[in-house]
N, C-alpha and C positions, 0 to 999 in steps of 0.2 A: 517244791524241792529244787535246790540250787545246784549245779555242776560243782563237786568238789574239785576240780582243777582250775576254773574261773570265775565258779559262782554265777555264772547268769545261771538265771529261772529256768529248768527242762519241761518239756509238755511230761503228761502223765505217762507211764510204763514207756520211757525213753530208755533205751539202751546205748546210743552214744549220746553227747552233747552235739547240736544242731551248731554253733557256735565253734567251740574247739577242737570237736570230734573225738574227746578223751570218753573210754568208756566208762559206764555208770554201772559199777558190783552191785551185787543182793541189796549189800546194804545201805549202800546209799537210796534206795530205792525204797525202804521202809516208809509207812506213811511220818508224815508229820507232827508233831507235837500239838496238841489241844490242851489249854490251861483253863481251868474252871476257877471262878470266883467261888470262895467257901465261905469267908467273912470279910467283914471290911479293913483293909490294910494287908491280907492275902491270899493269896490264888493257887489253886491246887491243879497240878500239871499233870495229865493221864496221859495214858497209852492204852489203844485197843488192844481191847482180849484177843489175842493169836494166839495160837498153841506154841510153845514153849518159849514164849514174852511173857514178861512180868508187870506188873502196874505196882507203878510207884508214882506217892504222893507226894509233892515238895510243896512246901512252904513258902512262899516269896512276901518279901515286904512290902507295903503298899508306898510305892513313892509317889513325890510329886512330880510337878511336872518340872520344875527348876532346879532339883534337888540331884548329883550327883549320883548316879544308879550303885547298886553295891555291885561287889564283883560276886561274880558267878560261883554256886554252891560247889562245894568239889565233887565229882562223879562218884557216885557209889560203883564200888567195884562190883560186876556183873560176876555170877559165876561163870565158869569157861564152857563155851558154847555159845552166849547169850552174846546180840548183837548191842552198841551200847545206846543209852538213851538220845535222841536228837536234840542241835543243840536250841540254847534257852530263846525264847520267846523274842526278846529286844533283837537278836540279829536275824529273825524272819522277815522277810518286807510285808510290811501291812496288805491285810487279805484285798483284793479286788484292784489293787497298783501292780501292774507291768513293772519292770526292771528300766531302768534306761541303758539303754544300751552307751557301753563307753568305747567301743571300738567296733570296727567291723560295718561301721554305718556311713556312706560314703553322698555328697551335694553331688547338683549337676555338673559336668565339665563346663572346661569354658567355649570349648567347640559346639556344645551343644546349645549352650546360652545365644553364642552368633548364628546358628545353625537359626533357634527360635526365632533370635531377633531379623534374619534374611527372612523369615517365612512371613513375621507380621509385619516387616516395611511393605514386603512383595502382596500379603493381602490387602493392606492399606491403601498400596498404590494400583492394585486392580480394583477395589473399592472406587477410588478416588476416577479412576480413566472407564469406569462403568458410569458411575453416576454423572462422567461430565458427557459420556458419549448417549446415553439415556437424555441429557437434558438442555445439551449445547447441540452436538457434533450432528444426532440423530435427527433434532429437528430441524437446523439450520438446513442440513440435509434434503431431508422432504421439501424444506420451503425450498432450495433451488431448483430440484427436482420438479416441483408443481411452476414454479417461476416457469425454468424451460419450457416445460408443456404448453403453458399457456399462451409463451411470449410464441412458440412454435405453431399449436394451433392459430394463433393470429397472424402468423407470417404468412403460413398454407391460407388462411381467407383472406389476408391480404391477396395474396398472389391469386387465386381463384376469382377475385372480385376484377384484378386487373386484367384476369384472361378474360373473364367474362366481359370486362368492357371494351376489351380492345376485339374481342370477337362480334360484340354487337356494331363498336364501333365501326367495324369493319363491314360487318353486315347490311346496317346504315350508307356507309358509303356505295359498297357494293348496287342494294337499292337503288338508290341518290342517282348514281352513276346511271344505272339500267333507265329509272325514268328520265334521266336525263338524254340518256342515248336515247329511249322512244322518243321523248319529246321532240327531240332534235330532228329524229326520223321523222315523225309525224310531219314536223311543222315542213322537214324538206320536204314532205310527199304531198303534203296541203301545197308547199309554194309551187312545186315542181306541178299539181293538177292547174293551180290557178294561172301557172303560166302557158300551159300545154291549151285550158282551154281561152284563155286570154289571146294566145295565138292562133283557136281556130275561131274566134271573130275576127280578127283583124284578116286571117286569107279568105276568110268565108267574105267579107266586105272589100275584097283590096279589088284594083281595077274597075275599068267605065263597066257602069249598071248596064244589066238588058233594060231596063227601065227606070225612067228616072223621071218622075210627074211631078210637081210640086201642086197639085190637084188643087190650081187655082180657077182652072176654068173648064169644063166640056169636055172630057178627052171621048178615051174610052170607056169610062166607069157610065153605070147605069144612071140614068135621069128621069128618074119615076116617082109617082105618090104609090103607095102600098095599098092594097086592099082594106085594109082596115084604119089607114086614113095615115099611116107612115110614108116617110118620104126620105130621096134620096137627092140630094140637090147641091150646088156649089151655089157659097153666098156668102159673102164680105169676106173671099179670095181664101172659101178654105169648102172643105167636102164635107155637107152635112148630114148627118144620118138622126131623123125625129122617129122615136114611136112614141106615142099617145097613149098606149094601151099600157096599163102596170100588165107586170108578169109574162110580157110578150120582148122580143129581142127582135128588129128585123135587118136581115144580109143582105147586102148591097155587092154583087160583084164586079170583077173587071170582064164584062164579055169577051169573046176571042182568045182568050187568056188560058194557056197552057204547058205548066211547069212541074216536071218532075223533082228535082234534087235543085235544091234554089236556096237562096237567104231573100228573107222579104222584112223590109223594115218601114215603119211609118209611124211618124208623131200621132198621140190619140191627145183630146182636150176634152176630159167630159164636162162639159158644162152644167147641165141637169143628168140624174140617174144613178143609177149604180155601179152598172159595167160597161165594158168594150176593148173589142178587139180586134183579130186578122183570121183571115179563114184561108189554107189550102188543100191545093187535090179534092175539091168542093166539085159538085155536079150539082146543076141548077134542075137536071128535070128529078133528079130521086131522091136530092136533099140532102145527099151522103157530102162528108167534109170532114176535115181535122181542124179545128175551133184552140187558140189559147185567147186568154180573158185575165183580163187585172179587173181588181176591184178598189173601187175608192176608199175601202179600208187597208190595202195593201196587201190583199192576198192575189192568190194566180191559182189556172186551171187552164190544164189540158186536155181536151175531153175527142173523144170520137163520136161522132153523127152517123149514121146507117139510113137516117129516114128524116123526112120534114117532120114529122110528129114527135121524136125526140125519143120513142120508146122503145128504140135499138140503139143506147148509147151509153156510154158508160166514159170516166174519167179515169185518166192514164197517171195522171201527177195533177197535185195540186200542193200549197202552201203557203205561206206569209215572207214577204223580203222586205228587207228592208232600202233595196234598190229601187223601189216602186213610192213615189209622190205620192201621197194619200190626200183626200177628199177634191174638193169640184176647182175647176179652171186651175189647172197643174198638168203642165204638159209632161209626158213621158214620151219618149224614146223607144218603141217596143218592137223586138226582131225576133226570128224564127230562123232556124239555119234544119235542113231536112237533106238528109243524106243516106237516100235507101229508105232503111226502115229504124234512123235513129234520129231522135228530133234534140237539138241544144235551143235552149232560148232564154235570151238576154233583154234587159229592161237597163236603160240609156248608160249601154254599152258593157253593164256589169253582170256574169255570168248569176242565170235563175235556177235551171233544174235539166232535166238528162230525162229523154223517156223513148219505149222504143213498141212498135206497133207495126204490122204488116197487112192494113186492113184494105191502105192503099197507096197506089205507086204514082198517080199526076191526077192532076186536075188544073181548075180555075184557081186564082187567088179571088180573093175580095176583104168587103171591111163589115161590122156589127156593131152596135149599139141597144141598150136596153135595161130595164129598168123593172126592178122585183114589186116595188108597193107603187112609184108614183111613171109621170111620163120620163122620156131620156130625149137629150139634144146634145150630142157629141161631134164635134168639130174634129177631119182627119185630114192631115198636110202633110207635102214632102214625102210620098210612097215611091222606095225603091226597088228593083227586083236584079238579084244579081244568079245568074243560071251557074251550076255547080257542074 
């Protein structure tokens, strides 16, 4: 059913038009016309049985489709009361087509066309600044970020590596320094003995001897053959001292002979044997005495005697120098310096060993000679005694 004031289409039981708002009477509001096909070339137009509607039959021609339509049958006059027949068929719009609307239907503005078009540049371009910061900015990003770190972490090991070496270096030197300071001290405290005991030879020896033999001939020293067939003799201008016997040593003293705190020096020459040396604070009748000995390998020994038997005796210092001439006819230089109860002793003039004992305070001096596996024949010259 169409709005008799503008003709668009109304929904079903409208009472205004949606469109013009003209209201819609009873009878505009009647159903529609339905035309039945009866035969071919025409069609019979009904109206639904309602009470007090009539149905009526029309006739219409069968046109073509090219063909001029006729004009419309004249209305049968209804009686009064009767609402009249709807009109004919051709000016209904075909069943299941909408209207078009000719007015009342309005496009977008242009505000809202620019409104759309700011909104798709604006997503375009957050598009476009997403995907470049997703695939430029972001990563570029990280790589500086990781770059710093790294280049940072390796400064901090740089720098750690240079504390650490300037800490060891320093440590190093530190060291260096210290052993060098000891050493320095050491070696002062080595010169400063060697000179301290380099000067107690030289006053221990300074000024005229208490004695001074050059044990060329007869003095005071003993001129005897030994009991078991050793002997004690001056010949071809030097002081011989022979034992014969292996494993026997025999002492030869200077009789009358009584020194406390003394330096006693005398050239030894072994000619045959092993060893020899100087004996003081020596007692001839109980065999007690303080004995040092070179050996013709280059050792020394300082030993205390208690008895002639030898079975209260024990050694104080012994060791190897290298101030001692090794093997036979090599003359040494060998001295003793005794002061109290501390004994220094020197071989031709270079400081030996340090030893201290309080077994005894004077005696004799004398000289020894003797021999471990074969006999001994040691030649002794030049015996000094200087009293302290």
């Amino acid at each position: 059913m169409n709005c008799p004031s503008c003709g668009k289409m109304l929904p079903p039981d409208a009472t205004f038009c949606p469109n013009c708002g003209a209201p819609i009477s009873a009878e505009s509001s009647l159903p529609t016309q339905t035309y039945i096909e009866n035969e071919p070339g025409r069609a019979e137009a009904t109206l639904p049985a309602e009470p007090g509607l009539f149905r009526e039959s029309v006739s219409l021609p069968q046109l073509s489709p090219w063909s001029t339509p006729p004009p419309p049958p004249a209305q049968t006059q209804l009686p009064a009361g009767n609402t009249p027949p709807p009109p004919p068929l051709s000016s209904m719009p075909p069943s299941g087509f909408a209207p078009v609307p000719t007015s009342g239907s309005r496009g977008l503005s242009k505000g809202m066309i620019i409104l759309i078009g700011v909104l798709a540049a604006l997503l375009i371009l957050a598009g476009s600044g997403l995907i470049y910061y997703a695939a430029v900015y972001h990563p570029a990003q990280l790589h500086a970020e990781a770059t710093a770190t790294v280049q940072a972490i390796d400064t901090q090991q740089a720098n750690m590596t240079a504390t650490a070496n300037t800490e060891a270096t320093g440590t190093a030197i530190a060291e260096a320094n210290a052993t060098a300071t000891a050493n320095a001290q050491a070696t002062a405290q080595a010169v400063a003995t060697a000179t301290a005991l380099a000067n107690i030879y030289t006053q221990a020896t300074s000024g005229a001897p208490t004695l001074n033999d050059p044990l060329s001939y007869p003095n005071n020293w003993v001129a005897e053959y030994g009991t078991s067939g050793g002997s004690c003799n001056f010949s071809a201008g030097a002081y011989h001292i022979t034992e014969p016997n292996k494993g026997y040593f025999l002492y030869c003293p200077a009789q009358g002979s009584n020194f406390s705190n003394l330096t006693f020096q005398v050239n030894i020459d072994i000619i045959v044997g092993d060893f020899a040396g100087i004996g003081i604070r020596s007692n001839e009748t109980t065999g007690s005495a303080y004995y040092f000995t070179i050996y013709t390998d280059g050792s020394y020994d300082f030993s205390v005697w208690k008895n002639n038997n030898g079975d209260d005796s024990r050694s104080l210092q012994s060791g190897n120098s290298p101030s001692i001439k090794s093997g036979h006819n090599q003359i040494n230089l060998v001295t003793i310096i005794a002061r109290n109860h501390t004994f220094y002793f020197y071989v031709n003039k270079h400081y030996i060993a340090t030893a201290q004992d309080s077994s005894f305070s004077s005696g004799e001096i004398g000289l020894f000679a003797g021999d471990q596996t074969h006999s001994a024949d040691v030649a002794f010259s030049n015996a000094e005694v200087w009293s302290l």
